[in-house]
VOBA-1610 file (N, C-alpha, C; in pm, whole numbers, padded with zeros to 5 digits, always signed):
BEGIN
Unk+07168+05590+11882Unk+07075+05660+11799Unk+07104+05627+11654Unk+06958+05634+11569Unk+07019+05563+11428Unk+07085+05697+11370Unk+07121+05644+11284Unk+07216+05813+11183Unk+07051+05773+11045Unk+07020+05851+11034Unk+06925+05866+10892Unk+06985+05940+10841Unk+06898+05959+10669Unk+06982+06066+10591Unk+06942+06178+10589Unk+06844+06179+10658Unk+06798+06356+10694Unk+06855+06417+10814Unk+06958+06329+10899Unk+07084+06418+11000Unk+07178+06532+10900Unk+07241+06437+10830Unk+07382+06500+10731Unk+07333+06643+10683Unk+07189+06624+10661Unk+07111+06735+10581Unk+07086+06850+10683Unk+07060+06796+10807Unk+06965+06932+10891Unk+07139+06988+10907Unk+07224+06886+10936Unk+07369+06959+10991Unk+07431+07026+10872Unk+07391+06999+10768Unk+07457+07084+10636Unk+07384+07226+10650Unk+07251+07236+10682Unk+07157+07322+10690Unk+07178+07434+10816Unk+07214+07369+10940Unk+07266+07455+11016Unk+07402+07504+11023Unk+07469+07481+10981Unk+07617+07531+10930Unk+07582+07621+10837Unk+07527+07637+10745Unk+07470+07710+10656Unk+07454+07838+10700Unk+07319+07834+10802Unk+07244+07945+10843Unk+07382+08022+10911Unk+07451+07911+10972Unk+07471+08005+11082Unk+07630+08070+11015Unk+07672+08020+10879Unk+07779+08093+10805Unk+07703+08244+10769Unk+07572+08206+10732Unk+07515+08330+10678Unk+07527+08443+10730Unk+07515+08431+10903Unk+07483+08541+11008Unk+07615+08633+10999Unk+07719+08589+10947Unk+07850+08627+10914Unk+07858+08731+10818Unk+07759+08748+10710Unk+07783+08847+10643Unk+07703+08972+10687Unk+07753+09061+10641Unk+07747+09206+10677Unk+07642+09299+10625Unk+07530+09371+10706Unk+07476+09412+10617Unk+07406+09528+10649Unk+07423+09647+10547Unk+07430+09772+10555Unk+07270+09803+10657Unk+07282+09829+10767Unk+07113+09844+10836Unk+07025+09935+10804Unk+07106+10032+10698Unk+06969+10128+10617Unk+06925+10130+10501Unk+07034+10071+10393Unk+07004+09998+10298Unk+06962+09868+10248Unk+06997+09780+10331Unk+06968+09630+10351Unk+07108+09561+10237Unk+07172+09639+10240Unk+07297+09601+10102Unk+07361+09494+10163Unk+07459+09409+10127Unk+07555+09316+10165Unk+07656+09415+10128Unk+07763+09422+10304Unk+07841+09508+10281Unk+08017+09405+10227Unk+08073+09435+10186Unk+08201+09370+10115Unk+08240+09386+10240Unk+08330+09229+10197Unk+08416+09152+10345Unk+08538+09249+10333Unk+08601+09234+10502Unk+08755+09269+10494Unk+08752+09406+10499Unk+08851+09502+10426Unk+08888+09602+10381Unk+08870+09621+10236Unk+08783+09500+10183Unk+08753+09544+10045Unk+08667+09658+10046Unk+08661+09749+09964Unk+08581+09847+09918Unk+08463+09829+09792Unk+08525+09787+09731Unk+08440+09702+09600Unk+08363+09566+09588Unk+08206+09579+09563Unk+08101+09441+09526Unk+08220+09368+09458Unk+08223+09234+09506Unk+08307+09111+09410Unk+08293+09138+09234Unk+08179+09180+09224Unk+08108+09217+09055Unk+08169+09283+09034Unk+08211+09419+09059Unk+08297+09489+09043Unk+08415+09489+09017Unk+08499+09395+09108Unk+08614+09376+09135Unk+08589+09256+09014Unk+08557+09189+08986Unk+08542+09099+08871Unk+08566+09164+08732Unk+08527+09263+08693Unk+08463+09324+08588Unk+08657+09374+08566Unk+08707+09511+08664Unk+08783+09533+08697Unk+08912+09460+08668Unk+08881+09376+08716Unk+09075+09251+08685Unk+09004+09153+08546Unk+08943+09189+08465Unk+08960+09180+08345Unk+09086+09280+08286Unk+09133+09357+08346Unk+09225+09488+08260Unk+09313+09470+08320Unk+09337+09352+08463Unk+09502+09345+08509Unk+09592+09313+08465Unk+09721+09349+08460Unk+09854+09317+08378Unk+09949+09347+08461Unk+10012+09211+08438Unk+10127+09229+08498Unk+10238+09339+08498Unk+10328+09389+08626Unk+10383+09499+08609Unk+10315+09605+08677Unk+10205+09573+08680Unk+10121+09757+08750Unk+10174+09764+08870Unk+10189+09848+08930Unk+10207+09919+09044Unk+10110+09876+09126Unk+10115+09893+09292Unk+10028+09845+09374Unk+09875+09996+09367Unk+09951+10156+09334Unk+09821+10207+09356Unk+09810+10204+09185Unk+09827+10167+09085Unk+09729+10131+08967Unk+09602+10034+09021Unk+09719+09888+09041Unk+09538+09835+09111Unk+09425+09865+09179Unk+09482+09920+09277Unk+09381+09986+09368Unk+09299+10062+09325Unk+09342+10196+09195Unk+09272+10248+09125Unk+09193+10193+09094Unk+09209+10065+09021Unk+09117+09978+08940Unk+09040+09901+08990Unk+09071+09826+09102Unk+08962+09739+09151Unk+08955+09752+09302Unk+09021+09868+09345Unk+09008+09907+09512Unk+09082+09811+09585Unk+09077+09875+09710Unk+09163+09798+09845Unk+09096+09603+09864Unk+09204+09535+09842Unk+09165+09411+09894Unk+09101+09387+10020Unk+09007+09252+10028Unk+08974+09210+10162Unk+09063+09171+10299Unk+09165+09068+10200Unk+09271+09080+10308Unk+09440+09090+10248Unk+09512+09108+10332Unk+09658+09129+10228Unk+09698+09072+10335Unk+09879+09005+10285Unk+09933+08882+10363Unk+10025+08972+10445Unk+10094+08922+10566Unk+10149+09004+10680Unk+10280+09115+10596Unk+10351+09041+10458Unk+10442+09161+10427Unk+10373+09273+10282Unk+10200+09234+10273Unk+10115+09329+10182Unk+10131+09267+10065Unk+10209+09196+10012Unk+10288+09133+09899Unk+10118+09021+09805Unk+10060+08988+09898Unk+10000+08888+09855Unk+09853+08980+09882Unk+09739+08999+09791Unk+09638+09064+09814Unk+09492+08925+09788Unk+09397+08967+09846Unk+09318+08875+09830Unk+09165+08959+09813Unk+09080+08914+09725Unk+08940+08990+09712Unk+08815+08897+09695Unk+08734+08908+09829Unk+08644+08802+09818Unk+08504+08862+09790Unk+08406+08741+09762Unk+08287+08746+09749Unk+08228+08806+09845Unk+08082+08861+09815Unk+08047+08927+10001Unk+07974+08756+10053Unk+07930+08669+10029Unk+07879+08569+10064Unk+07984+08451+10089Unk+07998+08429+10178Unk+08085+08298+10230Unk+08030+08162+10116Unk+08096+08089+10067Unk+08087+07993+09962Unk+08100+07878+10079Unk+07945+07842+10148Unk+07890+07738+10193Unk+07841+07583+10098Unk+07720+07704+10012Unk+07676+07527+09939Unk+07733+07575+09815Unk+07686+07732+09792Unk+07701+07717+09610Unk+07891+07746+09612Unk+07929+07637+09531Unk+08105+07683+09505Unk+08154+07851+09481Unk+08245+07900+09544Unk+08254+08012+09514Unk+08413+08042+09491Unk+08463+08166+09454Unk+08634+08216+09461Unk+08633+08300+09477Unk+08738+08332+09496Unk+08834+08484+09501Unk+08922+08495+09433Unk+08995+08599+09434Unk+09108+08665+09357Unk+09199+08677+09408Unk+09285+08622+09385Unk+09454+08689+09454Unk+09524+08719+09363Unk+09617+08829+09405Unk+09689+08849+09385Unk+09865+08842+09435Unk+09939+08865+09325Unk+10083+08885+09429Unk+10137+08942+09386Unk+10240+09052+09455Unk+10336+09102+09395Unk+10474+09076+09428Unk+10565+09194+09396Unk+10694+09156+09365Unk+10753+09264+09325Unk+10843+09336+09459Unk+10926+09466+09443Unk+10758+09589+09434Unk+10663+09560+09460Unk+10594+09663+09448Unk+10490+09665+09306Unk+10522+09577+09221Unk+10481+09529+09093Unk+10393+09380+09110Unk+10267+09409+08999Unk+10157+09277+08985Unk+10271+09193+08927Unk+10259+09017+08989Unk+10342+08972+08932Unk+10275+08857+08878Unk+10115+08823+08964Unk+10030+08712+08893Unk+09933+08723+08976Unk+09849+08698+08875Unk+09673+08717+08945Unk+09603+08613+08926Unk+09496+08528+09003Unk+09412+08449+08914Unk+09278+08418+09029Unk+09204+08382+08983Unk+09084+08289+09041Unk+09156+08182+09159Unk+09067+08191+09229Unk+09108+08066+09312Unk+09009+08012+09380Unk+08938+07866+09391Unk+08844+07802+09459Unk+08830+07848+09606Unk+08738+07891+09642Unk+08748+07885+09790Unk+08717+07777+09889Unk+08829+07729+09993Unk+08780+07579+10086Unk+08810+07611+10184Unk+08701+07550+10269Unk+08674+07598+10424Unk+08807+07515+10445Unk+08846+07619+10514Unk+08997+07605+10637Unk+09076+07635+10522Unk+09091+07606+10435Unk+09249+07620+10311Unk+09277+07808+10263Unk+09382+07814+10286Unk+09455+07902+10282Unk+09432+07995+10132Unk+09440+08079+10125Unk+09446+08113+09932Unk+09572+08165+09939
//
């Protein structure tokens, strides 16, 4: 069978759709519900870790930008994602880490299918 360049495309296209079906969504509001155990729209949580500093305590953050999506098996490492899986348009998240119970560094991070944050 020939390969044309409208294969690469329909298969970019169905990977797509079918990442989409993945997100969550409130059935009486029609909202996109936040991944994980996050509590907070990514916007939010964006807005929010503008005011992070190193040193805070784990419930200062939480105060501030709510429970992460996912946290690493010893809690140490927190992570806060977008509600939309970053298929075509590039997207990130936030991690965090701590240390003794204390923020010890925060930043942006690219998100890539299969790669770890």
């Amino acid at each position: 069978m020939k390969n044309t360049p409208l294969r690469p495309l329909a298969l970019l296209l169905a990977c797509s759709l079918s990442a989409l079906a993945c997100v969550n969504v409130d059935p009486e509001t029609n909202e996109i519900i936040p991944r994980g155990n996050q509590v907070l729209k990514f916007e939010e949580v964006e807005r929010g870790a503008k005011q992070l500093k190193v040193g805070m305590s784990k419930r200062e953050v939480v105060t501030l930008i709510g429970s992460p999506a996912e946290k690493g098996t010893r809690g140490d490492v927190w992570i806060y994602l977008p509600e939309r899986p970053a298929v075509i348009v590039p997207g990130r998240a936030l991690r965090l880490e701590f240390k003794n119970g204390r923020l010890d560094s925060h930043g942006y991070h690219a998100i890539v299918l299969g790669a770890r944050l």
